[in-house]
Structure formats: C-alpha cells, structure tokens
Backbone as JSON Lines, residues from 0, in Angstrom:
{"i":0,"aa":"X","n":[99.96,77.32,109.14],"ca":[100.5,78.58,108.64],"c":[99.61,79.74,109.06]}
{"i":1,"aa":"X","n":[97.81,79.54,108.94],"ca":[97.64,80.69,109.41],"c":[97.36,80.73,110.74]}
{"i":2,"aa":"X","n":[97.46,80.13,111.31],"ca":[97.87,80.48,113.14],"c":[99.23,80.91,113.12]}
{"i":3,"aa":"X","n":[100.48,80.6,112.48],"ca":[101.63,81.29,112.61],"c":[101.66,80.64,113.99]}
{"i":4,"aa":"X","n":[101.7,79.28,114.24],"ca":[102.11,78.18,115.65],"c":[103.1,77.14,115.09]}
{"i":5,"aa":"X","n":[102.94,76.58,113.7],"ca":[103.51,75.13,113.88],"c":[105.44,75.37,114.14]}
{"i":6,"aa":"X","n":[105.29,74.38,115.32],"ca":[106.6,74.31,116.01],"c":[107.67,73.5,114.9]}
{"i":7,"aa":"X","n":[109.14,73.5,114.93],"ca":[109.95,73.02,114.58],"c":[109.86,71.31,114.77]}
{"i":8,"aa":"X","n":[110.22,70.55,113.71],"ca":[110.64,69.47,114.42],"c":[112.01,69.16,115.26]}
{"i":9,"aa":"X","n":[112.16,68.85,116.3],"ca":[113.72,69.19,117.06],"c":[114.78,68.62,116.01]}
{"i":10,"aa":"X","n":[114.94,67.31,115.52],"ca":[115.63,66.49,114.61],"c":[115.96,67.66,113.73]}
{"i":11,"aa":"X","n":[114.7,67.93,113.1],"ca":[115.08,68.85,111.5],"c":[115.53,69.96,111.85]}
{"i":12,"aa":"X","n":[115.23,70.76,113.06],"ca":[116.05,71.89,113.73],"c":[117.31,71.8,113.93]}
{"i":13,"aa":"X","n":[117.6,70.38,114.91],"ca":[119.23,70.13,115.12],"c":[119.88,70.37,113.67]}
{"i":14,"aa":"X","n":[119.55,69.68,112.71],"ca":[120.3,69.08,111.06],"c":[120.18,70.97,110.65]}
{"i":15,"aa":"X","n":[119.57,71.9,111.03],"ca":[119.52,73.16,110.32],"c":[120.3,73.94,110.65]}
{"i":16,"aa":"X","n":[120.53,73.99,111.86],"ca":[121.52,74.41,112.79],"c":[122.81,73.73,112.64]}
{"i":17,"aa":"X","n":[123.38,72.73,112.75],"ca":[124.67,71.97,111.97],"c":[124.84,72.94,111.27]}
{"i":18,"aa":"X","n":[123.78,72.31,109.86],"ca":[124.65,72.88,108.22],"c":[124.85,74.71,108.77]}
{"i":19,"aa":"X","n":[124.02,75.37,109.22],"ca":[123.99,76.44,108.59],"c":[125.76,76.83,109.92]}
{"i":20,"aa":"X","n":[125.98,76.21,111.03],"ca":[126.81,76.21,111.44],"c":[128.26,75.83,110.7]}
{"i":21,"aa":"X","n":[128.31,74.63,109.86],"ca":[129.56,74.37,108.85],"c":[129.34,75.34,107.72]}
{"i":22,"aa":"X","n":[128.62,76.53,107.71],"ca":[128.49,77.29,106.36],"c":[128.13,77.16,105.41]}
{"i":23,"aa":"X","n":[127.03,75.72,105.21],"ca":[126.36,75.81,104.44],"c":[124.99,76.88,104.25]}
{"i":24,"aa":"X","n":[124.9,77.31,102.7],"ca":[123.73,78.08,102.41],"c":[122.49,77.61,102.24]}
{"i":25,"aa":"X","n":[121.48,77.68,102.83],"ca":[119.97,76.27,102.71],"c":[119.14,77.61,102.48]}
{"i":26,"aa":"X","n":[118.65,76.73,101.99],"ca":[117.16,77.63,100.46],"c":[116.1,76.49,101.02]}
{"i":27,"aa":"X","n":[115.07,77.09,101.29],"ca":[114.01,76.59,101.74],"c":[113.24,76.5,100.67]}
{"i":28,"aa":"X","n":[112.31,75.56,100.47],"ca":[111.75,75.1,98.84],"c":[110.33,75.04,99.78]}
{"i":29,"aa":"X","n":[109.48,75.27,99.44],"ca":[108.08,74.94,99.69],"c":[106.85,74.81,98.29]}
{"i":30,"aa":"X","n":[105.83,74.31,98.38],"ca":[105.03,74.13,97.91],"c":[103.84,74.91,97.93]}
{"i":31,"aa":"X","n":[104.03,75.95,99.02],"ca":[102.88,76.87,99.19],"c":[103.03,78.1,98.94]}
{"i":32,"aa":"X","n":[102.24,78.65,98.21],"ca":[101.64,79.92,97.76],"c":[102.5,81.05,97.87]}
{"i":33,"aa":"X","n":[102.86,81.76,97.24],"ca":[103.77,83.04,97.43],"c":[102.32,84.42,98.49]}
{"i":34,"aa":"X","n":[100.94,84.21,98.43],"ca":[100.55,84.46,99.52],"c":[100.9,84.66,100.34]}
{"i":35,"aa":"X","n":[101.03,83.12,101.17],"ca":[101.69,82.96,102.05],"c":[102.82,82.95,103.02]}
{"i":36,"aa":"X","n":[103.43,83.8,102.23],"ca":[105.14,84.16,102.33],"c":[104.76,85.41,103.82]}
{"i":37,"aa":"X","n":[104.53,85.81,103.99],"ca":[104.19,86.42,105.47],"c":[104.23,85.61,106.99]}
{"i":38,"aa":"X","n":[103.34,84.93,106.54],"ca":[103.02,84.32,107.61],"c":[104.24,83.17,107.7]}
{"i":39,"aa":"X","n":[104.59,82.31,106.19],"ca":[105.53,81.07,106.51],"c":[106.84,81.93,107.16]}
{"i":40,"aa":"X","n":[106.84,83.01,106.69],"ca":[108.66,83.73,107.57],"c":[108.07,83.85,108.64]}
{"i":41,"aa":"X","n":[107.37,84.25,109.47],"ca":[107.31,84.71,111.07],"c":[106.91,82.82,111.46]}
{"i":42,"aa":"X","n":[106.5,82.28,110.86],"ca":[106.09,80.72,111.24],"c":[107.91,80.21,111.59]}
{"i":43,"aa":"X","n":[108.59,80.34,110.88],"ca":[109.9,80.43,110.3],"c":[110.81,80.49,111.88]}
{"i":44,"aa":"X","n":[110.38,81.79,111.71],"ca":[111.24,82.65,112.92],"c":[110.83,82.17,114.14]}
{"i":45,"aa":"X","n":[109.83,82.07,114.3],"ca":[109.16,81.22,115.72],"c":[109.83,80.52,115.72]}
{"i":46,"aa":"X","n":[109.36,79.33,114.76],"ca":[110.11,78.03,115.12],"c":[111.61,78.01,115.34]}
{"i":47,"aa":"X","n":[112.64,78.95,115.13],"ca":[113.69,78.82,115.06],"c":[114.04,78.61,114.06]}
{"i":48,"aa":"X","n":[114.38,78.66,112.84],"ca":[114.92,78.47,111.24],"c":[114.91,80.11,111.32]}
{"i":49,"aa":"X","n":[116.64,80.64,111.56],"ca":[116.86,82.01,110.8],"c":[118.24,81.86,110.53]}
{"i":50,"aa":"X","n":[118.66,82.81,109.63],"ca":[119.58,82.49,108.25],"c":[119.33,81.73,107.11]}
{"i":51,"aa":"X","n":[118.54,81.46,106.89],"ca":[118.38,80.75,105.63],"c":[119.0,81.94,104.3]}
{"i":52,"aa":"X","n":[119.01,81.47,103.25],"ca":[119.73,81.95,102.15],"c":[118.38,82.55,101.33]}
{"i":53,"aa":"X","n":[117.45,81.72,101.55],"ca":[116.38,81.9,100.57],"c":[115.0,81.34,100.84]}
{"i":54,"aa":"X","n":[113.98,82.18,100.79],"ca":[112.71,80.57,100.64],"c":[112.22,81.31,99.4]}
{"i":55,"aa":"X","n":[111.74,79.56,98.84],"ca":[111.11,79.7,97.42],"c":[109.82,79.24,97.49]}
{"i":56,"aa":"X","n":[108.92,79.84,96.87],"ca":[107.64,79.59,97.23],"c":[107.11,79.64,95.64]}
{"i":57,"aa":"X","n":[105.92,79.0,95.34],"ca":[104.5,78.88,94.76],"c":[105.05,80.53,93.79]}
{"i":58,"aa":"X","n":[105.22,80.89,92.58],"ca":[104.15,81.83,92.5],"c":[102.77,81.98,91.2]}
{"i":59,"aa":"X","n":[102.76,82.87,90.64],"ca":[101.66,82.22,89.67],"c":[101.78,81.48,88.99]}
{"i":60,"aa":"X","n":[102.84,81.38,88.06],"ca":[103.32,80.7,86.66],"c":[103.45,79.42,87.11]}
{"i":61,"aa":"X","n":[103.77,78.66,88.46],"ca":[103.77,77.86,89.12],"c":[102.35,77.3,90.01]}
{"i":62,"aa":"X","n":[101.51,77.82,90.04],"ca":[99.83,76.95,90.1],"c":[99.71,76.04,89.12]}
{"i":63,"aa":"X","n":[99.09,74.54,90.35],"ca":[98.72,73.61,89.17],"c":[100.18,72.99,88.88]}
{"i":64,"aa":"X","n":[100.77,73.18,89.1],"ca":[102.05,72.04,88.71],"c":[102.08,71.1,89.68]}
{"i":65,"aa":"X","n":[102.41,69.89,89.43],"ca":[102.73,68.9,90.69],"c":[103.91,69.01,91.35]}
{"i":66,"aa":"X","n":[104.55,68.68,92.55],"ca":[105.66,69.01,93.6],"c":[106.88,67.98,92.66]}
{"i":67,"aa":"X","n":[106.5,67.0,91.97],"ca":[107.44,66.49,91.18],"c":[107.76,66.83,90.39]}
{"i":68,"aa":"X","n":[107.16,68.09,89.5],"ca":[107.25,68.97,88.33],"c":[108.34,69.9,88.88]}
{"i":69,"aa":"X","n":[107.72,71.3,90.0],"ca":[108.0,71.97,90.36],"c":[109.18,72.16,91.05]}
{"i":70,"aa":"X","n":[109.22,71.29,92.19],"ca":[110.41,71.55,93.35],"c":[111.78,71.21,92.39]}
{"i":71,"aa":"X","n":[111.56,70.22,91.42],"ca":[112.92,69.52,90.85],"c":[113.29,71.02,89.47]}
{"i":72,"aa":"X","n":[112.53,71.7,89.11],"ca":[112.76,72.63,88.45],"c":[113.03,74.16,89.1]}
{"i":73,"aa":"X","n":[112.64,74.46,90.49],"ca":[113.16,75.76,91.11],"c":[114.97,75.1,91.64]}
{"i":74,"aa":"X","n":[114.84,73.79,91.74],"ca":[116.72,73.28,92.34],"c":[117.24,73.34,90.75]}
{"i":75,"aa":"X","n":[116.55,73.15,89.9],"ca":[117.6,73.5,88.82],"c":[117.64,75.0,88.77]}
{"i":76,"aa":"X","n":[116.64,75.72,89.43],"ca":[117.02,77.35,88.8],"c":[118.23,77.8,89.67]}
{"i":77,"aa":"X","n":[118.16,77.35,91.28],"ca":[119.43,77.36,91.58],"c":[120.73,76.83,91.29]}
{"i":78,"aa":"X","n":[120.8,75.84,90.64],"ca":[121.89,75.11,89.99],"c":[122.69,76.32,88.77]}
{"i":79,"aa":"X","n":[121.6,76.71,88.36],"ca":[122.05,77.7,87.05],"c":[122.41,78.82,87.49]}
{"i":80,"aa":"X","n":[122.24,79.02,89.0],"ca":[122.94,80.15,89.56],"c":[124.01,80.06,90.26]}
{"i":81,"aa":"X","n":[124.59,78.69,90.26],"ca":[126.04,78.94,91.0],"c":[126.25,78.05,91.5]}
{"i":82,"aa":"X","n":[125.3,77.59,92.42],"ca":[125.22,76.82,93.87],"c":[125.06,75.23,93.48]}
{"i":83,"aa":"X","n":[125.88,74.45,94.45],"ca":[125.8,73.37,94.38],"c":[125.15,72.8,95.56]}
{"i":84,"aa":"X","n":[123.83,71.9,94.93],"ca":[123.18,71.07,95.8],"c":[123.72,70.17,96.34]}
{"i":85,"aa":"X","n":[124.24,69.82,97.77],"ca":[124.17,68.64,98.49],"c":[122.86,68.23,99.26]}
{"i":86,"aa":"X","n":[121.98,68.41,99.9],"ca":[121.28,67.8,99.74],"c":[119.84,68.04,99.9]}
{"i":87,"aa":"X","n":[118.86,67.19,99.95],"ca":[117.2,68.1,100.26],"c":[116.95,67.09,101.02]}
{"i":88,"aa":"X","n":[116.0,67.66,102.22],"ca":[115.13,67.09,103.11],"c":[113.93,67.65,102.99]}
C-alpha cells in the first residue's frame, strides 16, 4: 500500500470485471486503516478495480477488533441498507 504498486490478481480482476459488467454493485471490505484510504484508492485504480460502489475501511471505533468480529458486522451494516449480499471473496 505504501508504494501504491501491488498489482491486481488477473483471476480476481477477471471475476470484478464480470460482476460489475452484469450490474452488480461490489463494496470493497478491507481490514486496513481508514489512514490508508489514499493510497488503497490510487493502489485501486492502478490495479484496475474502478466502479466499485464503496470501500469500507478500519475506522476508529473499529481498532482492535478481529476480521471475524468486524468484516461480518460492516456486511450487516450494508444489509440494513438495502442491498443484498451474494457473495464475498
């Protein structure tokens, strides 16, 4: 992230490109730092991932939680907003 280099994986690129091609909306979930939100969008854009709907990131109230705590409670905050999850990678 802070080189703003790491490349796409081609696989997870192809599958991003699909959905966001059949119109699905993908919300990017991460584990890192609302900091970091600079650098992960231009990391983002390099790699090729644009249109996304959303990225959710780290912020304070969220330090210190584990990724099994956390990630399964920001997909429920989207759930309570409308959107129906099919699926996470």
């Amino acid at each position: 992230v802070f080189k703003m280099k790491a490349p796409a994986l081609p696989s997870s690129l192809l599958l991003y490109n699909s959905l966001l091609a059949r119109g699905f909306k993908i919300f990017l979930l991460t584990g890192r730092n609302e900091s970091l939100r600079n650098g992960t969008v231009h990391n983002l854009f390099q790699a090729g991932y644009k249109g996304w709907a959303g990225l959710i990131m780290r912020g304070e109230s969220d330090q210190g939680t584990s990724a099994g705590v956390y990630k399964p409670k920001k997909r429920g905050e989207l759930v309570k907003k409308g959107y129906r999850l099919w699926g996470s990678v």
